[in-house]
N, C-alpha and C positions, 0 to 999 in steps of 0.2 A: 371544424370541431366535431366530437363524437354525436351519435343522435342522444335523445334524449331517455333513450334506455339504459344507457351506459350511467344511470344513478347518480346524478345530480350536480350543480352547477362547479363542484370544489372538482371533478376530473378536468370540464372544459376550463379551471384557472392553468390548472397545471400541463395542460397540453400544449396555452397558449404560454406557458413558463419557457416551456420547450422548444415553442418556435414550429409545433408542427403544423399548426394552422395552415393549411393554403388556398385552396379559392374552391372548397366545395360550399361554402356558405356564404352569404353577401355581406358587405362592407358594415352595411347597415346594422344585422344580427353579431355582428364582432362588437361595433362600438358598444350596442345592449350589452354586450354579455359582460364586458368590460366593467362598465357601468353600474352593474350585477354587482361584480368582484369588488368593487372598491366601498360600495353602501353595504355591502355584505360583509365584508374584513371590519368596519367601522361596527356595526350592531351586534358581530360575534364579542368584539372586544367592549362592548356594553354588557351583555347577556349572557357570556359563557363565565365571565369569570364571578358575577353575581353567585352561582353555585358552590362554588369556592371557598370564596372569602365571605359570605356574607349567612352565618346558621339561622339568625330569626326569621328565617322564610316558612310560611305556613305550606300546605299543604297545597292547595290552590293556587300559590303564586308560583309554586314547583311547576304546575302545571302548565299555564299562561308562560314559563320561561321556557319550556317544553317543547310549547304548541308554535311559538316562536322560532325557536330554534330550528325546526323541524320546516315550517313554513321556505327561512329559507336557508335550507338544502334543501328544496324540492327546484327544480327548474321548470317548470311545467308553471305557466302564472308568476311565473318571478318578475314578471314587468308590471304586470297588473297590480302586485301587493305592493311593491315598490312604488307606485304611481299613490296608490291606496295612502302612502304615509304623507305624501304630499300635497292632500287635498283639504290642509284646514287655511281657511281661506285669511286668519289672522291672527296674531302670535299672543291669543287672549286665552284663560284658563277660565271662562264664569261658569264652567256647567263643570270644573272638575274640583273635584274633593282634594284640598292638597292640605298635607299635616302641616302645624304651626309651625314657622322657622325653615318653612326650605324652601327656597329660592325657584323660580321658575326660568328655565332660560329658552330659548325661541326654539333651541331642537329638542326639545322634551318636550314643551309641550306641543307642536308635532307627533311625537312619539305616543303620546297621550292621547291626542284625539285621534290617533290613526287604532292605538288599542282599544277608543272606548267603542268606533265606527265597525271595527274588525269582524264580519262573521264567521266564526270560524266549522267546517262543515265536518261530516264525521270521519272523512275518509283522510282527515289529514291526522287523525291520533291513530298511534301504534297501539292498538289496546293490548296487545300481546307483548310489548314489550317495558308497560308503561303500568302494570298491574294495579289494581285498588287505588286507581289517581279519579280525581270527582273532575269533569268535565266541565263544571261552574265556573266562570271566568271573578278573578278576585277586585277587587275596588282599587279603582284607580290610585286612590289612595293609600293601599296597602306597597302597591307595585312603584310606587314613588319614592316610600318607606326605605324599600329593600334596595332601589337602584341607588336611593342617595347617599347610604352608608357604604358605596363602592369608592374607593378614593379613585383609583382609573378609570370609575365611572364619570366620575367628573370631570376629572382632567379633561376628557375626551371633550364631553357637554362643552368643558370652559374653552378650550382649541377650537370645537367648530364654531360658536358662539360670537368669537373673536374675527372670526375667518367671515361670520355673516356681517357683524359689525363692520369691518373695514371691508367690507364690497357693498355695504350700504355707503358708507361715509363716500366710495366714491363714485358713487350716483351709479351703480350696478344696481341694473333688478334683477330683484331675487323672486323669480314667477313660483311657480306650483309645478312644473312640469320637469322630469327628472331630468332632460339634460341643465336644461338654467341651474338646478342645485347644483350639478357637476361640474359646474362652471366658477361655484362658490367654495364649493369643499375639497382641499386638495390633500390627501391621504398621506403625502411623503410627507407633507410640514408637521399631520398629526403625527404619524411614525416617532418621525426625527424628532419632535418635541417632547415625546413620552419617552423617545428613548436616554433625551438630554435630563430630565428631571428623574427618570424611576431606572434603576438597576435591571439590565436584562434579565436577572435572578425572579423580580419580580413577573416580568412578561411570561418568563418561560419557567415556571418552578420546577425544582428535579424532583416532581411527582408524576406517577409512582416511585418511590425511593430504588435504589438498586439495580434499575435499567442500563444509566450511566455511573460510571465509578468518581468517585470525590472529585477527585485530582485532574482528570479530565472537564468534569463540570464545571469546576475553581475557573482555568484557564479560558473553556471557547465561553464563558462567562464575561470574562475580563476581554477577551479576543472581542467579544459583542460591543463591549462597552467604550474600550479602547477605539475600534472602528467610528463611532458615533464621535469620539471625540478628537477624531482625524488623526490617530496617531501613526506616524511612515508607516511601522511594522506592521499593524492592521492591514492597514492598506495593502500596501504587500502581500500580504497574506489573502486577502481578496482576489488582488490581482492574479496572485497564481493558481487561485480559483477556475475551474474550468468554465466555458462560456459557454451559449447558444452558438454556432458559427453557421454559413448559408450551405447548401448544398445538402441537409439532410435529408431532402428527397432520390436523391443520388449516393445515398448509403453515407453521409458522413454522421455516423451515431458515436462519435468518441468525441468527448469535448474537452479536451486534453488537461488544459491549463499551461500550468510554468513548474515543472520539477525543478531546474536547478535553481528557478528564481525562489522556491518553497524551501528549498534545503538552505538557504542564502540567506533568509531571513531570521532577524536575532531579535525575536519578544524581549521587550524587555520594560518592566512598571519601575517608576522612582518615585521614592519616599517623597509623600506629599500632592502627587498628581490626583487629579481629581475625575475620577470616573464613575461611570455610573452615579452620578449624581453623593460621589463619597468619596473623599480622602480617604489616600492610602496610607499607612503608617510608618510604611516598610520598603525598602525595594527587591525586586523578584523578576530572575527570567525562568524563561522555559525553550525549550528546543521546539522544533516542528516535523512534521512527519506529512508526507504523499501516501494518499489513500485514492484508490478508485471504486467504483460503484457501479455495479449494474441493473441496469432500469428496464422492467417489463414493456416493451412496445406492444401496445393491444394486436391483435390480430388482426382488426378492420384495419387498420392502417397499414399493417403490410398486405393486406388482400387490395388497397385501393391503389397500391404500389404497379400490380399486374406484371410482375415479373418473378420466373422461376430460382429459387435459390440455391437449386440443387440441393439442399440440405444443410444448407449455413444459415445456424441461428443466430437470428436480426436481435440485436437487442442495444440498447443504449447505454454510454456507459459516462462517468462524468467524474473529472478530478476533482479530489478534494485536499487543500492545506489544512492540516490541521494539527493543531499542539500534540506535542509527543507525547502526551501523558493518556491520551486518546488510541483505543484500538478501534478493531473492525465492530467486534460486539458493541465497542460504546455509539458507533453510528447506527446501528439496527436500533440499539437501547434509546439513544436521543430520537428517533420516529415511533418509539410507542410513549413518548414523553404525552402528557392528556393533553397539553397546549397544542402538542404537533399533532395528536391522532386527531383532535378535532378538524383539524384543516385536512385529515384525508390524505395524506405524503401519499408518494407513488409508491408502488410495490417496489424493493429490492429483489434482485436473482441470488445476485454475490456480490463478492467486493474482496478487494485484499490492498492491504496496508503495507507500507514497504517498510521491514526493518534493517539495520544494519547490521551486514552478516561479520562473524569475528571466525577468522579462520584458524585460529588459535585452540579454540576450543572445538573443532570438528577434527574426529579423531582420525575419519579416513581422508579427509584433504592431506592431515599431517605425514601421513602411510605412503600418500600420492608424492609427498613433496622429498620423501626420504628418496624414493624408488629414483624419480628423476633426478636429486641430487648423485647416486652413484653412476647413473648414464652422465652427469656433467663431468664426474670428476674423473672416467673412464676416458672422455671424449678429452679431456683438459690435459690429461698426462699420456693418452695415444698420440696426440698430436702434436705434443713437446717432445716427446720420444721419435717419433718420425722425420720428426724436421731438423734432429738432430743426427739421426743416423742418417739423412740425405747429407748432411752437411760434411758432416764424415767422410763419405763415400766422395761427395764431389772433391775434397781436397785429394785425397787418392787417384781420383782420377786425373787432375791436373798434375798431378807426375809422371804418369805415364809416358810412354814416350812416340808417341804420335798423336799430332794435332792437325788437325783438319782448318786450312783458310780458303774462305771461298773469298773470290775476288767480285768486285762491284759488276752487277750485273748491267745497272747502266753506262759502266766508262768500259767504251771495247778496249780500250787503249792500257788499260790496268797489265792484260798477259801480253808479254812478247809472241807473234804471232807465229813465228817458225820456228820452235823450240820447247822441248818436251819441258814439263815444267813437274815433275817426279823427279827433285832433287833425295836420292839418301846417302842420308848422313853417316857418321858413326852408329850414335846411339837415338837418330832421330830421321824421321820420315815427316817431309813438307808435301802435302798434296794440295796444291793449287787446281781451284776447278776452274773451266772454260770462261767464260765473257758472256756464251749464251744461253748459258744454265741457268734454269729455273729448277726452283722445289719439283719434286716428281713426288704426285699422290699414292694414297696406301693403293698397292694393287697395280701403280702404272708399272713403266720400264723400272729396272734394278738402276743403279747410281749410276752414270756415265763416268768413264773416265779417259785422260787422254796418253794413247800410248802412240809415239813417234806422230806425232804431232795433227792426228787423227783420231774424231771420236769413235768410239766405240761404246757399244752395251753390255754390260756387266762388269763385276768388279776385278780389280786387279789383285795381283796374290798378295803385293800387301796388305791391301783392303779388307781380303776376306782370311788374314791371317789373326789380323787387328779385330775384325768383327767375330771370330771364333775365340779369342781370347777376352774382350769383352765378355762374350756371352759367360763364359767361364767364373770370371772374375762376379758376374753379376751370381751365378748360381753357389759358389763359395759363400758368398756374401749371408746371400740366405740359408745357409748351411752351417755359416756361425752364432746366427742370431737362436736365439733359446725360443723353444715352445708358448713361454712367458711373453717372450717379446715380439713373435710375431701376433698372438691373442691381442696386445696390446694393442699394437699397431692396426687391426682391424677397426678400432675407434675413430681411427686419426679423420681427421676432416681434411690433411691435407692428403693424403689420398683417395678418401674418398668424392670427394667433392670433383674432384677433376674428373673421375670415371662417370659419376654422374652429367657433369656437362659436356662430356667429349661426343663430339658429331660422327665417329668412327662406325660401322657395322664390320660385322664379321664377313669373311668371305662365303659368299653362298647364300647366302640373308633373302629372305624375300623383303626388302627394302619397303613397298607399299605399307605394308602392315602398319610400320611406324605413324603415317598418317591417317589408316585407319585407325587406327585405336585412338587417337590426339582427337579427331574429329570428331571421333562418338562421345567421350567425352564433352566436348563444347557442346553437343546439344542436349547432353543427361542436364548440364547445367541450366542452359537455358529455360526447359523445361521446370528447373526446380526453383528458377527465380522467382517464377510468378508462383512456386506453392511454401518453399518456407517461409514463414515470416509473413506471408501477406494472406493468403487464403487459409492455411491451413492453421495461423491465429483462434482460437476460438473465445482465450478471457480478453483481449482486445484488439479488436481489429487496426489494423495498421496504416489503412488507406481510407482518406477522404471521399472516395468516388467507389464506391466497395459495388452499387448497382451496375456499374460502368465495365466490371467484367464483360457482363454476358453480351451485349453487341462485340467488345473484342474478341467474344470465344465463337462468334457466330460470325466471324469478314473468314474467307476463302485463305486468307493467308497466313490463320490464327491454326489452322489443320497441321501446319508445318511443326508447332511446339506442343500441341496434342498429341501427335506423333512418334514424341522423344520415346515412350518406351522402346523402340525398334530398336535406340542406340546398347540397349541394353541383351537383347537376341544380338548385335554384332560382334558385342563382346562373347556371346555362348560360341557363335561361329568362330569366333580366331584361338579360343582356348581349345576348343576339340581339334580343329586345323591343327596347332601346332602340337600338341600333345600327340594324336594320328602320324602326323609325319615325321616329326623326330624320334618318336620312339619305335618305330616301325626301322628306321633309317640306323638307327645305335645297333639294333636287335641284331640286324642284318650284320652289320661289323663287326659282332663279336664271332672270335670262333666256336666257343662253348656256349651248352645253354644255359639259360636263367636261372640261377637261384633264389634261393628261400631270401636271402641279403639281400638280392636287387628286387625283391616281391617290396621286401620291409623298407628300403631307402624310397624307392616309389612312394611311398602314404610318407615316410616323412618327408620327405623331400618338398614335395606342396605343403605340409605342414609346416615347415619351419617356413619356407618361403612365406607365407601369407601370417600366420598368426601374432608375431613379435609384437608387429608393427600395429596391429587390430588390436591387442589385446593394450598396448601401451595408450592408444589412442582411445580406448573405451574407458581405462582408469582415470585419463586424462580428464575426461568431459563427462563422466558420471562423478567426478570428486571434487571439479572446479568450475562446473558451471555456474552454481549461485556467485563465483566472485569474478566471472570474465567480464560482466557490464552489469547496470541499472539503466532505470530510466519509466518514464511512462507505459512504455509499451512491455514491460520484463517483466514475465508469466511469474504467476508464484511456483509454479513448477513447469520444467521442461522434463517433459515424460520420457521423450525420447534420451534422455540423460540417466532421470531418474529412478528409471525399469530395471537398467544394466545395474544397480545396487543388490537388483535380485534376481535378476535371471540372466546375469553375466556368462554362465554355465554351459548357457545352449550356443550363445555366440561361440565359445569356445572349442564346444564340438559340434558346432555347424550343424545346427540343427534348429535355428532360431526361424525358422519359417515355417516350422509343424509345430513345435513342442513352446507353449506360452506365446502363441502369435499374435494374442489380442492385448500384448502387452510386450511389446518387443523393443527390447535393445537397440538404437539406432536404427529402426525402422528399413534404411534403404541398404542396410547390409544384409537382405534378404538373397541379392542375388551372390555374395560369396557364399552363402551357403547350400544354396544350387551349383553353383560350380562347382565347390568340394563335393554335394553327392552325386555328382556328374563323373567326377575324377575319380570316385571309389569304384564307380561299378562299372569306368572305360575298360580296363584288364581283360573283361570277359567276350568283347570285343575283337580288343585289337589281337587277343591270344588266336582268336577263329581268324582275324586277318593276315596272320603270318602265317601259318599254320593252313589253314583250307579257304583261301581268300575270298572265294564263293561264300562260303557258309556265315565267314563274317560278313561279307557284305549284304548279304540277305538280314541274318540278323540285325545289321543296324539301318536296314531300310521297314524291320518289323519296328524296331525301339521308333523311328521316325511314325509308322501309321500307329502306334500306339497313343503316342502324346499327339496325335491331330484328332483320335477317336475320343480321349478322354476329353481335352479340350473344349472340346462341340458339347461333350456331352455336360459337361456341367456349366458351361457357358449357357446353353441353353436351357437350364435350369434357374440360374439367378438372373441371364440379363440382365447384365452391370455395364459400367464403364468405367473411364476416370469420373465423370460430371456424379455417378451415381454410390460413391464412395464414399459420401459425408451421410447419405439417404438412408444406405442398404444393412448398416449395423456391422458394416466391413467384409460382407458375403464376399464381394467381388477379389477384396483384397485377398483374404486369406484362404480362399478357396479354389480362385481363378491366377490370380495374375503372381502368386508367390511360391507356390505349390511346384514341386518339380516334375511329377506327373501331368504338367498340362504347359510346360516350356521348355520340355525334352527334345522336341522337335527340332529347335534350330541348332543343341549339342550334334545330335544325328547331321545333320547335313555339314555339319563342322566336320566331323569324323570320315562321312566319304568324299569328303574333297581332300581331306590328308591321305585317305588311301588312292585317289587317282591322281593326286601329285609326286607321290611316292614309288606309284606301278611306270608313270610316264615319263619321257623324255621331254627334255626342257628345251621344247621349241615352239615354234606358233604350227597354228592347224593351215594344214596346206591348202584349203579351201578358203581365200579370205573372207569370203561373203557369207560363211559359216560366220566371222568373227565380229562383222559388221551387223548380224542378224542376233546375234548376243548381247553384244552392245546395245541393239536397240529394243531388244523385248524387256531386257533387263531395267532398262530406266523405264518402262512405260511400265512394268511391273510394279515399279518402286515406285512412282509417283502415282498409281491409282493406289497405291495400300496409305500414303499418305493423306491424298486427299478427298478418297471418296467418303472420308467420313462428314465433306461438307453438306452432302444430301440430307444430314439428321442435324448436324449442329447449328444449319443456317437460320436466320430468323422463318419461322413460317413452314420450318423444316420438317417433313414426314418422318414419325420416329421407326424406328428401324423394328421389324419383329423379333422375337427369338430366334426366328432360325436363321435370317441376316446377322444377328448378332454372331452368332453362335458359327456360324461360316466364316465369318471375318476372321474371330479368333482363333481357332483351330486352322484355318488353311494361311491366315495372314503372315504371323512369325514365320513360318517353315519357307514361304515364298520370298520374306525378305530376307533369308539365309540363305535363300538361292541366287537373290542380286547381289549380297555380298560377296559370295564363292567367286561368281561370275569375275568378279572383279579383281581377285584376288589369284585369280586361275589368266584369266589374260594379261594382267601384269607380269607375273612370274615369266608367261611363256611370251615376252614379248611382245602383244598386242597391246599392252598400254596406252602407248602416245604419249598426248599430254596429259592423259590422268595420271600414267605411274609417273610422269616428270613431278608432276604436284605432289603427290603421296609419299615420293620415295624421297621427297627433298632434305637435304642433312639436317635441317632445323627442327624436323620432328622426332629427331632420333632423342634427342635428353629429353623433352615434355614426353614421347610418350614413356620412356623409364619413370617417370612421375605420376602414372598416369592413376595406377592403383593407389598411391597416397594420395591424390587429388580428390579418388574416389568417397574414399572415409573422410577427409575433413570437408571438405567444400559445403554438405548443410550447414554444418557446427558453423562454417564463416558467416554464412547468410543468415543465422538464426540471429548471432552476436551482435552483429552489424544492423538488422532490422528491428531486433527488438529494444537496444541500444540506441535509438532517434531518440529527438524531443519532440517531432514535430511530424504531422502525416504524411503520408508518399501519395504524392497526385499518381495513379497510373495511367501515362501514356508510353506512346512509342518512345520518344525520347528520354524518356528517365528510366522505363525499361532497358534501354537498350545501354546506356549508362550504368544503370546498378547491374548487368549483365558484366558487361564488361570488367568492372572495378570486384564481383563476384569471382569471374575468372583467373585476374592477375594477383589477388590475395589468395586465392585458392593454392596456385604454384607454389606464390613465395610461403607458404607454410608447409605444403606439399613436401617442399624443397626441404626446411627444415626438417621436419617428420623420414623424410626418407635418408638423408644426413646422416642421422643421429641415432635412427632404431632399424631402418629397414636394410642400407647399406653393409651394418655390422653385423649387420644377424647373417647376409650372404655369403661374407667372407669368412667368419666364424665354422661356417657349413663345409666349406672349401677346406680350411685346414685341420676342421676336426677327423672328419669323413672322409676328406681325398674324392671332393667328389664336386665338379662346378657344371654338371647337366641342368639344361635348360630343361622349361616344361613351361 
């Protein structure tokens, strides 16, 4: 429990409400305080409502119910005064003055000879709060007066009274010493018995008027009274009331309750039921509503915690069922209610009540729902159109007059073995292929065929008379179809879909790529597992064990997901790589030089590439997040949603990492817009590397020490990290780590590794121990920028200075675009092994074409999904590594969709508008 400067005994009821109690104070001082609580609740509900209800109180007895009242809320002697009422040695009144006609019962007069013994000292009246009051204590007789005209004064008297009587009758003593009364007096029977006879209307009056609203009052009124007289739906309603649950010393400060069992519940009163001590007349429901609440945790309590938050604010937060007629103001309004301020309620932070959203009446959902209904119905009639002009095409072609039979490649026995099997006909060519032909892959031998009973390589004149007329026939084809219909067809899903899953590359491909990029991916996610939805929660935390991070952020192997930014420098290195080399590569093949056209398709070319798909996706989840899920844990705003309502604008011209950064758009689309102003001012570049290959290569080795000078240099100014991004007021963020001036670095080594793949010939270095010395500086490079940042994060860890800091980051990025290159430069030229076996294997070819869509929704999934629960997420390795996964494979399949529907079409569209299908 708190000390006893924390103001008085009503904070330590309410801490031990909350279960925070744990073993700084002994067994002994609990059961007192306890003990405290329950003779304290019983003489408030004697003496506070005296005030109230009861006007003939003089002046003096104002005082004496004052002095009382103040007595205890003092904690300081609270056992002493309490022991104080239990020292009349017999339940006789001869020395007290009592008016004619009122009854004396054993706990009054108690209470009477413990007032008339009382001395009361001067340090216990507020004289400053308590003006012009006379410190003369009133006659017994007066205070008898005023208490006996309390009808719940009585009641109360006549319950314990009862409660002394029958632990008399069965031969209990009832000593003098406050546990023996406690042993007599049991608080839930008084409760429950006053709240069976008197209407919780009475208990709790809506005074002050206007805090809580009628209709709200009406109901958690009847909720009260209903409860008391066990009806389901109360209960229910209780039930989905959030709990105390164990583990709050381990960060479990969400006490969730039962959302769907609160939305599930159907209040309902029938005419004639008897509650609150009154028939009802009439019958009446009401709906229910989820509300949650956040609860101030004092600060000694997280200081006696002794662990670093990094800047996550602790705070408690607790479900509430409550009648729908009830908002958030009416629970702030029901803790200034005078019944509740007397009891002290805890501070509220905030709180938010969940309503139901009507998308009907939000004008830019409807806007959102128009837009995507023309992409359906583009997507609906390309696709019936395509599958119909396949169908077409294939009846036509089944008239032609050459058909291809390949013979069972299991049964040798199928072709006669000594006889050419190139029967032609009149009007028809039978080509029978061999017995031990197999499919030949894109790129292997041309089609074997067999001439005079002998294979051979390449095709025969029929063959390639047939396949020049095909081809013919195919470009006819598209030569008949209207401008109209191929637009159209750019929709189709039945073409696009198979481009998207085809395991094919081009010839010449640097094949690794595909797995890098798939791979840096899987660990951006990884990384974001553990921050959407769980840490980066701030109106409710999401995890049960929420202290239980920092040992996981402190084991050697936790460095590996702390690390994930790199995956995001691999991506700057392969876009400058390929942008460098293939455009250097086009350049050279043209005979003329560049125009002012190929200046301007340049910018748009990345622009339409990237933007369709970004901007569809931004409309998408700034206009339908309030309706993709509910639940406990579903923020009343997601910012990251919500921002793009208004600063859509800079996303659009890539510029959302300078311009409104402290309120940005889908937050982690910071680095498309580094890459786009990456790709504006490559030109100036690659112009000096074709042109005077020196001069550009110097220049982008200044553009490289430029971004490791700035780096350093403002790194060493904020000394940030990830851990210190909730602390810093976002310094780190928006100054350091999103800024393009300070992660130029690893574009530049993108850039001269496309120009020395482009000046050299594609083969390995004739020194292999050159290559074996690469390999190995390269991964000891890479796994020190990984993990040496366990020297600062480890428990007991030395924290790093600025100027460690500050060297990491500026020399870190540009050195891991060096183990990339590396990687990417001996793949190419043959030194791969089994890395490029793994890298370049055909399965990453469709995931990484997904990989940019995967990019943009993969939070939006996590967010859905987490905040979407009913119930906490224990974090360990195991459910980690689980919600990692199932993060992953919903990321694709929407990826999938998203690239389908908006990204596919916008590339083909580009194709037949422009006449132009350059990569970049």
């Amino acid at each position: 429990m708190w000390s006893d400067d924390d103001n008085g005994w009503h904070q330590g009821c309410h801490i031990v409400q909350l279960r925070v109690e744990f073993t700084k104070k002994s067994m002994t001082r609990c059961t007192t305080t306890l003990a405290a609580m329950y003779l304290s609740v019983t003489l408030l509900l004697v003496y506070v409502p005296v005030i109230h209800t009861t006007e003939a109180i003089s002046q003096s007895q104002q005082q004496l119910v004052y002095l009382l009242h103040n007595i205890f809320k003092v904690n300081t002697g609270m056992e002493q005064t309490l022991n104080g009422l239990l020292q009349a040695e017999k339940n006789v009144s001869d020395d007290v003055n009592v008016p004619p006609g009122v009854t004396i019962s054993p706990l009054m007069n108690i209470l009477l000879m413990a007032v008339k013994n009382l001395q009361f000292s001067q340090p216990h009246v507020n004289v400053s709060s308590t003006p012009e009051r006379n410190t003369s204590l009133p006659s017994s007789g007066d205070i008898m007066s005023a208490l006996s005209n309390n009808p719940l004064v009585n009641d109360v008297i006549s319950i314990v009274t009862k409660q002394i009587i029958t632990a008399v009758a069965n031969n209990v003593t009832v000593g003098t010493d406050l546990t023996s009364l406690l042993g007599v007096i049991k608080p839930v029977d008084i409760v429950k018995t006053l709240l069976t006879t008197h209407s919780a209307r009475a208990v709790i009056p809506n005074q002050p008027s206007g805090h809580v609203n009628d209709a709200c009052y009406r109901d958690l009124m009847d909720t009260f009274d209903s409860l008391v007289a066990t009806k389901p739906w109360a209960i229910q309603m209780l039930d989905a009331l959030g709990k105390p649950a164990s583990g709050i010393e381990r960060g479990h400060f969400y006490f969730v309750g039962a959302y769907d069992q609160c939305y599930q519940t159907k209040p309902h009163i029938d005419s004639g039921d008897v509650i609150g001590n009154v028939k009802q007349t009439m019958s009446r429901d009401f709906g229910t509503r989820f509300c949650r609440t956040d609860i101030t945790i004092p600060q000694s309590f997280i200081d006696s915690l002794h662990v670093d938050t990094h800047g996550v604010h602790l705070k408690l937060t607790l479900g509430l069922c409550l009648p729908d007629t009830c908002h958030l103001s009416d629970v702030y309004g029901f803790l200034k209610l005078d019944t509740i301020e007397n009891l002290s309620p805890p501070e509220l932070e905030s709180g938010f009540c969940y309503d139901e959203e009507d998308i009907t009446s939000d004008s830019s959902a409807i806007a959102a729902i128009c837009v995507l209904s023309v992409f359906g119905a583009l997507i609906l009639f390309g696709t019936a159109y395509d599958i119909y002009k396949a169908s077409r095409t294939s009846d036509e072609a089944s008239r032609r007059d050459v058909t291809y039979i390949n013979t069972d490649v299991n049964n040798v026995n199928t072709a006669p073995q000594n006889s050419s099997h190139i029967t032609v006909m009149e009007n028809k060519t039978e080509i029978i292929l061999p017995a031990g032909y197999m499919p030949h892959k894109e790129g292997a031998c041309p089609l074997p065929t067999v001439s005079n009973g002998n294979l051979q390589n390449g095709l025969s004149e029929t063959e390639k008379n047939y396949t020049q007329q095909a081809r013919h026939t195919k470009q006819a084809s598209k030569r008949k179809d209207s401008l109209a219909g191929r637009l159209i067809v750019c929709f189709s899903l039945y073409t696009n879909v198979p481009k998207l899953l085809s395991a094919k590359s081009s010839s010449g491909s640097i094949t690794c790529i595909h797995g890098i990029r798939f791979l840096s991916l899987t660990w951006v996610v990884l990384g974001h597992t553990y921050n959407y939805g769980i840490i980066s929660q701030d109106e409710a935390f999401t995890a049960d064990n929420l202290l239980d991070f920092i040992p996981i952020m402190q084991r050697f192997t936790f460095q590996g997901v702390v690390a994930g930014g790199f995956a995001v420098d691999t991506f700057f290195v392969l876009s400058a790589f390929l942008l460098t080399w293939l455009q250097l590569k086009e350049t050279s093949k043209k005979k003329k030089k560049c125009t002012v056209s190929d200046g301007v398709m340049y910018y748009f070319h990345r622009f339409w590439r990237l933007t369709p798909i970004y901007m569809l996706v931004i409309m998408s989840f700034a206009c339908f997040y309030r309706y993709l899920g509910s639940g406990p844990f579903w923020p009343s705003t997601i910012w990251a949603a919500e921002h793009c309502k208004t600063v859509w604008w800079t996303n659009l011209l890539y510029v959302n990492n300078l311009v409104e950064n402290h309120a940005q758009c889908m937050g982690w689309t910071w680095y498309l817009a580094n890459d786009m102003q990456f790709y504006v001012i490559s030109p100036i570049f690659l112009i000096f590397m074709y042109i005077i290959p020196v001069v550009g290569t110097v220049l982008t080795t200044l553009l490289l020490c430029m971004g490791i000078g700035i780096a350093f240099w403002k790194e060493y100014e904020i000394n940030g990290n990830f851990f210190t991004m909730k602390s810093d007021d976002g310094a780190f963020w928006n100054e350091v780590y999103t800024v393009p001036w300070c992660r130029v670095g690893c574009w530049a080594v993108g850039m001269l590794l496309g120009f020395l793949i482009y000046k050299r010939d594609r083969k390995p270095l004739r020194n292999k121990s050159l290559a074996y010395l690469g390999w190995l500086v390269s991964t000891a490079v890479a796994l020190a920028l990984v993990y040496s940042t366990y020297s600062e994060n480890k428990e007991d860890g030395t924290e790093w200075t600025n100027t460690q800091r500050a060297f990491y980051e500026a020399f870190g990025r540009p050195a891991w675009g060096l183990c990339v290159s590396w990687v990417i430069f001996a793949c190419y030229n043959h030194m791969g092994g089994l890395v490029n076996s793994i890298l370049s294997w055909n399965g990453f070819i469709p995931l990484s074409r997904l990989t940019y869509a995967a990019y943009l929704v993969h939070p939006i999934c996590m967010m859905i999904y987490v905040f979407s629960r009913r119930t906490m997420l224990h974090v360990n390795d195991y459910n980690i590594i689980y919600l990692y996964l199932g993060h992953l494979c919903v990321t694709y399949m929407v990826a999938f969709v998203c690239s389908a529907a908006f990204e596919a079409p916008a590339m083909s569209l580009e194709k037949i508008l422009f006449r132009r299908g350059r990569r970049s």
